[in-house]
N, C-alpha and C positions, 0 to 999 in steps of 0.2 A: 504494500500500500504506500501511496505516495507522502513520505513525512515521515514514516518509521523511522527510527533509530537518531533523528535529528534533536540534539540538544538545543535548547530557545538559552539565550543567555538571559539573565534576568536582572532589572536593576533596582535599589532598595530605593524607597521614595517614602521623603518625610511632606505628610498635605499640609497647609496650612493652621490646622486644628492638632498638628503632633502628631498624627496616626502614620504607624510606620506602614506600610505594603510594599509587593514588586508590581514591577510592568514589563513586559517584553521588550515594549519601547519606550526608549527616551533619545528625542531629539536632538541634537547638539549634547549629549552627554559629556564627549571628551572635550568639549572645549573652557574646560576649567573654572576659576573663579569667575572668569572676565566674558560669561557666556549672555547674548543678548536677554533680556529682560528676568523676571525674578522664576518663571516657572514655568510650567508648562499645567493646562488646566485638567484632571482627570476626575474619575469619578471613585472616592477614597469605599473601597469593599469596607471599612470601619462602621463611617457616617450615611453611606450612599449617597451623598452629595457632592455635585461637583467642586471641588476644592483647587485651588496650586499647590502643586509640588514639586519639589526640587528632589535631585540628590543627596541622599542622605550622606553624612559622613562615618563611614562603616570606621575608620581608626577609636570612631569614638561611642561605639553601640559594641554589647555584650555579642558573646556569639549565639548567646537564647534570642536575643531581638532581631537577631540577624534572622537566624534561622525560623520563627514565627514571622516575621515581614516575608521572608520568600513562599512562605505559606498561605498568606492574602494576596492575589491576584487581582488587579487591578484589569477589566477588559479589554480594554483601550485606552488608549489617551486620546484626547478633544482639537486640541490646541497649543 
């Protein structure tokens, strides 16, 4: 079947309200601190509302938050 064995990378995203989750995608991810505007708008699996979120900064999250954010899938991003 088409997409077996394909690992999704997944990235940890903190919403505006502090809910950690992952998303498949995040746009301009590598482009560091200096990335155009504050976030990008998703819809937080915590709240179910749509929220910004950023990149979280994994140096500074336990590896249980870590691993529970990659747990909440986020379906899409918006914007």
């Amino acid at each position: 079947m088409p997409g077996e064995g394909k690992h999704v990378e997944r990235t940890v995203v903190r919403c505006a309200e502090g809910h950690l989750f992952s998303t498949a995608s995040f746009p301009m991810q590598n482009l560091g601190a200096g990335r155009i505007g504050p976030g990008r708008l998703i819809r937080c699996p915590q709240c179910a509302r749509l929220r910004s979120a950023v990149p979280a900064e994994l140096a500074k999250l336990s590896q249980d938050e870590i691993r529970q954010a990659l747990r909440r899938e986020a379906a899409e991003f918006l914007a």
